[in-house]
C-alpha positions in Angstrom: 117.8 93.2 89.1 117.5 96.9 90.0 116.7 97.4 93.8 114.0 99.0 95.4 114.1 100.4 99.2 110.7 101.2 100.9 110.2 103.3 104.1 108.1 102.1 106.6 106.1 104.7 108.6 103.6 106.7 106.5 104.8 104.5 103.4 104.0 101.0 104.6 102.3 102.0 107.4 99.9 104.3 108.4 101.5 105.7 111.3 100.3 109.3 111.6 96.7 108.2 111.2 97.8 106.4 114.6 99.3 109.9 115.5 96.1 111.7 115.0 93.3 109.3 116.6 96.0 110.0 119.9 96.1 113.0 119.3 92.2 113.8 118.9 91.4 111.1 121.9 93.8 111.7 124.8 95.1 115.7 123.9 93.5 118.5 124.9 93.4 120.4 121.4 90.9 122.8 119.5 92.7 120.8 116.3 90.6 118.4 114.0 91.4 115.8 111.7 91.8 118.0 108.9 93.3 120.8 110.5 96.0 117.6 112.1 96.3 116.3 108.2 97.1 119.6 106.9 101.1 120.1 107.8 103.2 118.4 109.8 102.2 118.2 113.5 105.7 119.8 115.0 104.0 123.1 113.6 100.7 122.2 115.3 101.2 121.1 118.2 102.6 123.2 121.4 106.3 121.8 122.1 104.7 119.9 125.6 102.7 117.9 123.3 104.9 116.8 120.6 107.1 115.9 123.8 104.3 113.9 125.3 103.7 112.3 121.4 107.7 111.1 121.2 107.1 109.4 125.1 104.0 107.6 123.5 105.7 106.7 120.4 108.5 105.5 122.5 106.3 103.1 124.5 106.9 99.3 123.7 103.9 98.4 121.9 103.1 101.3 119.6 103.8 100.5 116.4 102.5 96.9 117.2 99.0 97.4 115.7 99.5 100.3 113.0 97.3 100.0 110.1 99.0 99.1 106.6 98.5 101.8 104.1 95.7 100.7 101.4 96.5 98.7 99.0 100.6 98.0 100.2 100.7 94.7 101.0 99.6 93.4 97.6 101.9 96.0 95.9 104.9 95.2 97.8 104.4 91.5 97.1 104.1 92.0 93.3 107.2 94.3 93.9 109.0 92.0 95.5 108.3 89.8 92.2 110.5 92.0 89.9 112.9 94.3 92.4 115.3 93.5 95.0 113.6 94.5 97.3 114.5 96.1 100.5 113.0 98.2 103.7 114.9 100.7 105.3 113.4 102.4 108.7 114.3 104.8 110.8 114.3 103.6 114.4 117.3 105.1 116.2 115.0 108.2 117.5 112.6 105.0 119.2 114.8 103.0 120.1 111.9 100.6 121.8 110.4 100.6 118.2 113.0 97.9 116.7 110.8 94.8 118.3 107.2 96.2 117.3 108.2 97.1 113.4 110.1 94.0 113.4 107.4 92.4 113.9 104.7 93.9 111.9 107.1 93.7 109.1 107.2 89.8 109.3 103.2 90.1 110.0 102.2 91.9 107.1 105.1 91.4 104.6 106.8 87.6 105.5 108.3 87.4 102.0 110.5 90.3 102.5 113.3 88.3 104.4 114.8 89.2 107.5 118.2 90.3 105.6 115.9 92.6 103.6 115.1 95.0 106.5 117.8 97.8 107.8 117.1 99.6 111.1 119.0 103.5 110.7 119.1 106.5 111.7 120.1 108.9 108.3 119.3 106.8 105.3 122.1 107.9 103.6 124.0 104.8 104.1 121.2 102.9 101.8 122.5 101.6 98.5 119.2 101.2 96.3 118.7 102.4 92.9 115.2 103.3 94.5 114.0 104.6 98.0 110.4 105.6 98.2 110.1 107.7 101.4 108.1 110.3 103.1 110.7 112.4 104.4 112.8 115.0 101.8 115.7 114.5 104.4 116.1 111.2 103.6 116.1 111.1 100.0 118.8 114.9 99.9 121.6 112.4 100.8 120.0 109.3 98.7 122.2 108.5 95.7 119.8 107.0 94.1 116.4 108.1 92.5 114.6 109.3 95.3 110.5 109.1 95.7 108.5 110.9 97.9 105.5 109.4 98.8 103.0 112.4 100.3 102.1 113.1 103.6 101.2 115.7 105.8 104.4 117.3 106.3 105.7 117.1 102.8 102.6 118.6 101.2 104.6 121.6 99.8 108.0 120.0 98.9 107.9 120.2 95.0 111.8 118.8 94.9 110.8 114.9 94.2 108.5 112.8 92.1 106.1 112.1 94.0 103.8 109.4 94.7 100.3 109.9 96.9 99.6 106.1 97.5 99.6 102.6 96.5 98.0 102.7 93.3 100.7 105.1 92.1 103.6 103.3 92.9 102.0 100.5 90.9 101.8 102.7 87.9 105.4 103.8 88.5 107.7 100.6 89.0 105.0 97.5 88.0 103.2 99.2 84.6 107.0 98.5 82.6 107.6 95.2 83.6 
């Protein structure tokens, strides 16, 4: 069975949906939703704010009640069908994130079990003959095939195949089998 590794924030969830309602409720900015969805907000936002962002993202609680992205929870579970399946985040930055994305996990995917989920920092550790991920950084190092699923700071990264949501990764790994 070939495995499959998913990212969670901005692949599983929609975390910088979460980023920009903050943003647009409790910053002072001339920024709206489009101009916060057009690039990635370190080259938006003025270095006090993204420092202000990372203390909020910090704070026990945030990623409690992040939305799912459209259409993943139904995906994953027909994924999980066919692939070993596997979830790989990125938690070392936030460290008070491990007990809110734990949870959610369980919450919106319980069939992916507890032994399925690996809390990093670089994802180059990940054996997977799949990781679908937002970030180019973490799939330079994958050794496997390497997916970028788009968001606002990948827009122009043309290195990848890419995927733009649920519906696509369907097509990809679940039209075949």
């Amino acid at each position: 069975m070939l495995r499959l590794t998913l990212d969670m924030d901005d692949v599983l969830a929609n975390t910088h949906e979460r980023l920009v309602e903050i943003i647009l409720n409790d910053f002072a900015t001339t920024l709206n939703e489009d101009d916060l969805n057009s690039k990635a907000l370190r080259e938006l936002l003025h270095p006090k704010q993204l420092s202000k962002l990372h203390k909020i993202i910090d704070t026990p609680g945030f990623f409690a009640d992040i939305k799912v992205k459209e259409g993943a929870e139904e995906t994953v579970y027909k994924l999980s069908r066919f692939y070993d399946l596997f979830v790989a985040t990125a938690c070392m930055e936030f460290p008070n994130s491990f007990k809110d994305k734990f949870d959610w996990l369980h919450k919106y995917f319980p069939f992916i079990p507890w032994t399925n989920i690996v809390f990093c920092g670089y994802k180059s550790i990940i054996q997977s003959d799949y990781l679908i991920d937002d970030h180019v950084r973490n799939l330079v190092a994958f050794k496997g095939e390497g997916i970028l699923f788009t968001a606002p700071h990948n827009l122009k990264d043309t290195s990848y195949k890419r995927v733009s949501n649920w519906k696509e990764v369907s097509e990809l790994f679940l039209h075949a089998v």
